[in-house]
Residue, then its C-alpha position, 0 to 999 in steps of 0.5 A: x500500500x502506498x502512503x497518500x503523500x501528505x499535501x493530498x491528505x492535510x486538512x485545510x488549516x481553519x479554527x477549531x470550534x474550541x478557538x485553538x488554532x490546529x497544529x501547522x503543516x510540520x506538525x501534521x506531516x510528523x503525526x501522519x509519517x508516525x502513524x504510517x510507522x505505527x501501522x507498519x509495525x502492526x503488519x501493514x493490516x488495515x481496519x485501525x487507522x484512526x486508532x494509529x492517528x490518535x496513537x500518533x497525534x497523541x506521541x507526537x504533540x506529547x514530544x512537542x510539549x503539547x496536549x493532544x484534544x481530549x487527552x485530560x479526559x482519556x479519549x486519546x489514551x484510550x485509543x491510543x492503547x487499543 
């Protein structure tokens, strides 16, 4: 399976409803190459890809010092250990 190359995958850079602005373009590049890592570590078998990118959202803004939305209440946890 080839990786969607990451301009043909970020989302455009808007708001959020929560009035924070979403991480720049490095920072989705750095989640969607770790998420990429983490499904090849599982075998390169589908069907858990949004848990993958919550794992690599969350490790990669806990590298950078941030937190990833919903950690404090442990949906980002969650799907990051399922």
């Amino acid at each position: 399976m080839q990786q969607p190359s990451s301009e043909e995958m970020r989302p455009e850079a808007t708001e959020s409803s929560a009035g924070v602005a979403p991480p720049g373009p490095e920072v989705y590049d750095l989640i969607a190459l770790r998420a990429y890592e983490i499904y090849q570590q599982r075998g390169g078998a589908g069907g858990d890809e949004l848990g993958d990118w919550f794992r690599a959202e969350a490790e990669v803004l806990a590298s950078r010092g941030r937190r990833a939305s919903g950690e404090a209440d442990g949906e980002t946890a969650a799907a990051s250990s399922a």
